[in-house]
N, C-alpha and C positions, 0 to 999 in steps of 0.2 A: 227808466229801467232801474231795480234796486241791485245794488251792491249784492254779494253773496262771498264770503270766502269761504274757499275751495283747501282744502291743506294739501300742504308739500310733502309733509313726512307724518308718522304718526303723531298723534296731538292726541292728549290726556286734558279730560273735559270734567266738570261737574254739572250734571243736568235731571234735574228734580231730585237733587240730593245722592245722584250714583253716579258714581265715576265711572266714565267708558271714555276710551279708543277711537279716535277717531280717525280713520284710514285716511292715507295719499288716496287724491281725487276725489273722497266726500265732501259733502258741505259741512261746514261748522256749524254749531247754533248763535243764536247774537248774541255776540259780547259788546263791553261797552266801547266807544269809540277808541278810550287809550290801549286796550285789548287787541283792538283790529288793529292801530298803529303797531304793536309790539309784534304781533304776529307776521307782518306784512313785513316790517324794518328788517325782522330775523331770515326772513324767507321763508320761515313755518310753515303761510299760507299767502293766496293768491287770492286776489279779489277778480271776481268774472262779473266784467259789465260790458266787455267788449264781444260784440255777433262771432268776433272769427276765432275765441278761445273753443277749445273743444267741449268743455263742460256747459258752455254757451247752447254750441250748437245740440246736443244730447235735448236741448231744455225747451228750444225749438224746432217745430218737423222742419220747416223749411226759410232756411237762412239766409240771407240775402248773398253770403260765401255760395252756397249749393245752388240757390235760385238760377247764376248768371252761369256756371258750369254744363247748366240742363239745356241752353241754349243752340 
C-alpha cells in the first residue's frame, strides 16, 4: 500500500512552478522523504496507510472496517 499524506492544516505548495493551498484533508503532492518527515513531525500532515483512517476508506468502496459491519 503507498503512503499518501493527507494535510492537517492549510499547507502552501509549489507545484509546476505555482504556488497553491493545500486544504485540511487533501492529499499533498510528493515531496522528498525529509519533507514528509517535517511535515508529519509538525503535525502539518498525516500519512494514510492505515484501511480504518477516513481518507483511507473514501479511497476504497469497501473496507475491511465496513466489510465486517455489513454482517
Amino acid at each position: 500500500m503507498t503512503k499518501q499524506l493527507i494535510a492537517q492544516v492549510p499547507t502552501a505548495v509549489v507545484v509546476d512552478g505555482k504556488r497553491r493551498i493545500v486544504q485540511p484533508g487533501e492529499a499533498l503532492p510528493d515531496v522528498s522523504a525529509a519533507e514528509q518527515h517535517e511535515l508529519v513531525a509538525s503535525k502539518a500532515a498525516a500519512r494514510v496507510d492505515a484501511p480504518d483512517h477516513p481518507e483511507a476508506e473514501k479511497a476504497t468502496p469497501e473496507s475491511p472496517k465496513k466489510a465486517r459491519g455489513k454482517s
